[in-house]
C-alpha positions in Angstrom: 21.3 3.3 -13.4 18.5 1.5 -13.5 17.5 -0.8 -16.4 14.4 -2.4 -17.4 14.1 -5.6 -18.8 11.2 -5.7 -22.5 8.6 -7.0 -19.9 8.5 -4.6 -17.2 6.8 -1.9 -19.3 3.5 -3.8 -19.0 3.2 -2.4 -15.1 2.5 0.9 -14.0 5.7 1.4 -12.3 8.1 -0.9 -13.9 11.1 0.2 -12.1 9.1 0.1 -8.8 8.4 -3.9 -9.5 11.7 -4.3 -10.9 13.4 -3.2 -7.8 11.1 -5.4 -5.4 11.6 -8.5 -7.8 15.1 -8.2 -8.4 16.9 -6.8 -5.2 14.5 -7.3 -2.6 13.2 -10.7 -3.4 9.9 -10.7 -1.3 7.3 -10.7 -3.5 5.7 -14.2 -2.8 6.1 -14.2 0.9 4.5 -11.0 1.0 1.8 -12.1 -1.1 1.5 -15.2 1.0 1.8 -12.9 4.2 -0.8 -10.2 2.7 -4.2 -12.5 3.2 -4.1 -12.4 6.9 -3.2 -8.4 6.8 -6.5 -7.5 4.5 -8.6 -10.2 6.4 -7.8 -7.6 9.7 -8.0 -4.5 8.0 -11.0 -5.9 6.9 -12.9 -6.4 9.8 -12.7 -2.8 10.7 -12.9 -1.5 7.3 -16.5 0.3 6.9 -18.7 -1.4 4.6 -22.6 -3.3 4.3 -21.0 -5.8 2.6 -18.2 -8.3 3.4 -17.0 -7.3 -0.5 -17.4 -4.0 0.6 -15.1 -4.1 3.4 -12.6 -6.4 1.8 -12.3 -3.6 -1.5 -11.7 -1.0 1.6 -8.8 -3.1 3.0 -7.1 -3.6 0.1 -7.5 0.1 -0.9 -6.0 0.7 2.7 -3.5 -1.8 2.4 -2.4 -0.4 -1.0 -2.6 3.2 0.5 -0.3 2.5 3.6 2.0 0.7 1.2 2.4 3.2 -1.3 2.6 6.1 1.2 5.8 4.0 3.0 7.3 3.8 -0.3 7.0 7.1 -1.3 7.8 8.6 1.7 11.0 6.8 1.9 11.6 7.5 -1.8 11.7 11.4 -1.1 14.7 11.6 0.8 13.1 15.0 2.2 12.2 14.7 5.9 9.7 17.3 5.7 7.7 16.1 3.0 8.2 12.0 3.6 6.7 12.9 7.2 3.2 14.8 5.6 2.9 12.3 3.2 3.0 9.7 6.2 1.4 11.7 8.5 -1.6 12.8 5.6 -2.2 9.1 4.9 -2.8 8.1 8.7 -5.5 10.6 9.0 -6.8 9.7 6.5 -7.5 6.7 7.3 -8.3 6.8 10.8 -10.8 9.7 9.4 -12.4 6.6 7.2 -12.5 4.6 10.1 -13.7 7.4 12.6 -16.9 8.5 10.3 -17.9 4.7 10.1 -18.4 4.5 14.0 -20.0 7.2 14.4 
């Protein structure tokens, strides 16, 4: 089981950032690697503004993220691929109605 340590309750999903802190260990490369992603996503995020477009990465970002997570949490094949498959549409949907 799963145990949380006094400070973890201060995030919305403690066990979540628990996990990713304590057994995978990849929280500062991935923060170090996660610049260059949004500054991609960015540039073909929809948006008049380069804030704009930066917010719309990182909601992206945070979105494809959460949806991999989730998905892989299920342990349902069915449901992990919709919730995969939803999210891509999604987004290329956001990024479809910008060009046109």
């Amino acid at each position: 089981m799963l145990e949380l340590d006094a400070g973890a309750v201060d995030d919305v999903f403690p066990a979540a950032k628990l996990l990713v802190e304590k057994c995978l260990g990849f929280l500062m490369p991935l923060a170090e690697g996660l610049e260059p992603l949004l500054a991609l996503l960015a540039k073909s995020a929809p948006g008049s503004s380069k804030s704009a477009r930066r917010r719309k990465a990182v909601a992206a970002m945070a979105g494809l993220v959460g949806a991999l997570l989730l998905a892989r949490a299920i342990g349902k094949r069915e449901l992990s691929d919709e919730i995969l498959e939803a999210t891509r549409d999604e987004l290329l949907a956001s990024i479809a109605a910008r060009e046109i």
